[in-house]
N, C-alpha and C positions, 0 to 999 in steps of 0.2 A: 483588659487592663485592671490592675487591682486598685481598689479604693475602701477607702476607710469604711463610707458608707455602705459598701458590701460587706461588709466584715462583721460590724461593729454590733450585729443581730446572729451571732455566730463566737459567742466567748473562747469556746476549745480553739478554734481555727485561728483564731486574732493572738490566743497567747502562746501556740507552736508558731505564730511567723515573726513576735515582737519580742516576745520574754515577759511579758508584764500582762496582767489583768485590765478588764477595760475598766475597774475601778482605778487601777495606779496608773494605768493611761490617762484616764479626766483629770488624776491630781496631777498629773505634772503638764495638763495642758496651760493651767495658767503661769506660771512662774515662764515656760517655755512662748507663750506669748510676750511676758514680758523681754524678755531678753530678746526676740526677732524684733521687737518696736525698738530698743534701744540699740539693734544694729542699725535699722535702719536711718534711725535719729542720726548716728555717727556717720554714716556714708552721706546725707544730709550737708552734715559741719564741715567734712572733708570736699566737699564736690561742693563750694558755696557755689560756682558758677554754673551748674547744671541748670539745662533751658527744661528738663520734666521734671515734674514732684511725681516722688516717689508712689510707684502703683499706677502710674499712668503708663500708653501703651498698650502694646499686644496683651491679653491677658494669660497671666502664667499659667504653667501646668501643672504646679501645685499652691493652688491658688488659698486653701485654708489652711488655716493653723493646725487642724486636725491630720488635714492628709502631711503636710509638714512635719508633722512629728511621726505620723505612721510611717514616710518615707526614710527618715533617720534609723527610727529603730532596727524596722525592717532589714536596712543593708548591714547594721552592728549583727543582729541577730541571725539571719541568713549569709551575710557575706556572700551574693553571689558576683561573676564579672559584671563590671559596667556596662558591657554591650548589652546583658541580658537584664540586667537592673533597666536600663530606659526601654526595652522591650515593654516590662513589667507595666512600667508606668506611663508609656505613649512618651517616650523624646528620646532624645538623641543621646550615645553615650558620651558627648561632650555637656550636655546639658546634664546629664545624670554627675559629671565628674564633677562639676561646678555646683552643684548643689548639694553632693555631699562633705566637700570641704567647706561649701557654707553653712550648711546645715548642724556641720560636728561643731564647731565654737560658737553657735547657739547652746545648743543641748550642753555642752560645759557649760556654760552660763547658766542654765536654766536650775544644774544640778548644784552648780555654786550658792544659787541664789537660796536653795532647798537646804545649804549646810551638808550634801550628802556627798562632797568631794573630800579622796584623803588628801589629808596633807601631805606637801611635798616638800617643805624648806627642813632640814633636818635642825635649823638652829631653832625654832619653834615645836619642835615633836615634845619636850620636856611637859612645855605649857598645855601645849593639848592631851597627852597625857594625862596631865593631873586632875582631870576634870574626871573620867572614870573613877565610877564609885568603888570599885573593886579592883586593886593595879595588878593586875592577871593578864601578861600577853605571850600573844605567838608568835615568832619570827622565822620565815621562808621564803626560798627565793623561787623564783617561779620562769621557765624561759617559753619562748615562743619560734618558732622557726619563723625564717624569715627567707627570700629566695635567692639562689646564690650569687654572691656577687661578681661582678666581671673581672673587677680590678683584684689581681694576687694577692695586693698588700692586702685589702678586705676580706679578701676570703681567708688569707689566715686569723688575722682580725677575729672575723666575725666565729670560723669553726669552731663548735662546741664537741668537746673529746667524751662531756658525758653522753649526749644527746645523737653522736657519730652525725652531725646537721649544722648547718648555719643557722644559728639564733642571737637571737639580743635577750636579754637579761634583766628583772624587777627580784626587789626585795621588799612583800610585804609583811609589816606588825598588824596583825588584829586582835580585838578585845577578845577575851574567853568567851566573855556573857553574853556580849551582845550578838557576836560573831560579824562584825562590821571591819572595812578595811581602814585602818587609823591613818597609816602610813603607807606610800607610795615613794619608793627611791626614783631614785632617777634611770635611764635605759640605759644601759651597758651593753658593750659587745659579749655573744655566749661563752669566750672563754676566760672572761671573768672571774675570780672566783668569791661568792657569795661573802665569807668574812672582807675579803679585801674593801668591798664595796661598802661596807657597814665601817669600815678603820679608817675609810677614805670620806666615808658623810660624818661617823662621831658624834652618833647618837649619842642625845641626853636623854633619862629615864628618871620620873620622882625617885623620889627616895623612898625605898620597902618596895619597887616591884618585884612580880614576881614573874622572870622571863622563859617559856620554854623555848629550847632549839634543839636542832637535829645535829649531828655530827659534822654537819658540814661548816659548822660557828664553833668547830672547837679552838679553844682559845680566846673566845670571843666575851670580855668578861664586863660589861658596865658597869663604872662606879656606882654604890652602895645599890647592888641590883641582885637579887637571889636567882641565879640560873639552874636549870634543867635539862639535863642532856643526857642520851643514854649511852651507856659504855661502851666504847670498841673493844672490838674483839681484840686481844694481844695477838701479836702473828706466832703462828705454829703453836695458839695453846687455847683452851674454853675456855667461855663464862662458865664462873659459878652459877649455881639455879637461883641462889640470891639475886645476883647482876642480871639473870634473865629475866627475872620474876621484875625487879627496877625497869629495867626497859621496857616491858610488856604495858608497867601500869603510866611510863610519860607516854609510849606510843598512842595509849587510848586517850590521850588528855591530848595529844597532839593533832592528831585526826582534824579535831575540827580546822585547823587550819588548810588542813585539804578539804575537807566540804567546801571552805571557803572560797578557795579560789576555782573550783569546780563550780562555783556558784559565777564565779565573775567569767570566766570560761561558757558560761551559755551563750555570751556571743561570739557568735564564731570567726569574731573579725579576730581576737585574743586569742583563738585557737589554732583555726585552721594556717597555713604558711600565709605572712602576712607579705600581699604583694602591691602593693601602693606605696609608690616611691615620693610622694611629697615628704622635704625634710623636716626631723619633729615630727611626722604624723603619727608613728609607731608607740612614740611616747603619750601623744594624748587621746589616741585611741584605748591604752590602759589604763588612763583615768579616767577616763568615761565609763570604759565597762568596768570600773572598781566604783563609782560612782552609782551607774545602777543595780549594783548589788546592793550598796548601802541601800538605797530607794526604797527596792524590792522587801529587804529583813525590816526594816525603819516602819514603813506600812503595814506591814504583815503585824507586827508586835502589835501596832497600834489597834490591827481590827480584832485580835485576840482580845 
């Protein structure tokens, strides 16, 4: 059975099964403690009639705060099936399912509580925005397979024509500098198309930033916003070496927003075809894992 305390004398092994260091594991054990005391506060207020105070009974099977958080990570990070997740950890894959849907709107909480969640109301992206000391961002969208669905009207729904797959759909903004995820859209169906989504939230941006995008935003022009974008190719004719030379030098400035989400991508609940049908789960399982991206760059800066 795996346990933290196996682990935890074992740094390489602990940060291939979680994504994170056991220094950025202890930092977010307490913020993540707070927020499981404040669940349980709430289930408390909701349950005034309950005959046991909470903790009383059989004693859990992840009975610490530590192995609690190991068991979260853990399944974002590896994404294995629930039958073989409560193998992992001695219970049952009904006990395994129940404690990962409790377990993820802790960890949002915890990450909340750290400041390390993007934003997701697009009427507030302005304001946060302008808090960046350098107004330099990137805008991508990013899709995930998802498994196919039974009902026809969803399968055409959901089929992505880039992807030849069933996926759902995110567009993120990140800083240049920081390389952190600012913005988080909302989940769309994969045939979506990336501008639509961005015309459909209406984003606001300070005034003077400076936006890069890929082709797939063309058209896409924010009031007082200096955009970025490299040229299409006219049909049946070349770029000039000038126009390739332009593309060559946004492509290199663009990049990072793919490290980025290759970064939020180590877990591989974001990656792999996401197959958990609770409703809503798809969506905040990407901010979580855009959340501990931020954690991950946020920490690292600081021990620099």
């Amino acid at each position: 059975m795996l346990s933290f305390e196996q682990l935890k004398t074992k740094p390489k092994v602990l940060k291939s099964l979680i994504g994170h260091t056991l220094i950025e594991f202890n930092s977010l054990l307490e913020p993540f403690q707070l927020a499981y005391e404040n669940y349980i506060n709430d289930i408390v207020v909701k349950n005034k009639h309950r005959k046991r105070a909470p903790g009383g009974g059989r004693k859990a099977t992840l009975f610490t705060t530590e192995e609690r958080l190991f068991f979260i990570l853990f399944y974002f990070k590896i994404y294995p099936l629930q039958e073989l997740l409560g193998f992992f950890f001695g219970m049952s894959q009904s006990q395994a399912n129940e404690w990962i849907h409790r377990l993820s709107g802790i960890l949002q909480s915890a990450l909340g509580y750290e400041l390390m969640l993007p934003e997701r109301n697009p009427l507030k992206l302005e304001q946060v925005l302008s808090h960046c000391p350098a107004l330099e961002f990137i805008i991508d969208g990013t899709e995930r397979r998802i498994q196919r669905p039974k009902d026809k009207d969803k399968q055409k729904k959901f089929y992505s024509g880039k992807k030849k797959a069933h996926t759902v759909k995110n567009n993120v903004i990140t800083n240049y500098d920081t390389k952190k995820v600012d913005y988080l859209s909302g989940t769309y169906e994969g045939k979506r198309h990336d501008k639509k989504i961005c015309d459909e939230e209406a984003h606001g941006f300070p005034n003077g930033s400076i936006l890069l995008k890929d082709t797939g935003y063309q058209g896409y022009e924010p009031e007082n916003v200096h955009t970025l974008q490299p040229k299409k190719k006219p049909k049946n004719k070349e770029l000039s070496e000038d126009e390739r030379q332009h593309n060559k030098i946004i492509s290199s400035l663009r990049v990072r927003v793919e490290h980025v989400i290759g970064s939020v991508k180590i877990c591989r609940i974001a990656k792999d075809i996401f197959r958990n049908s609770k409703v809503n789960y798809n969506d905040l399982v990407m901010e979580i894992a855009c959340g501990l991206h931020n954690f991950r760059v946020a920490h690292r800066m600081t021990q620099v």
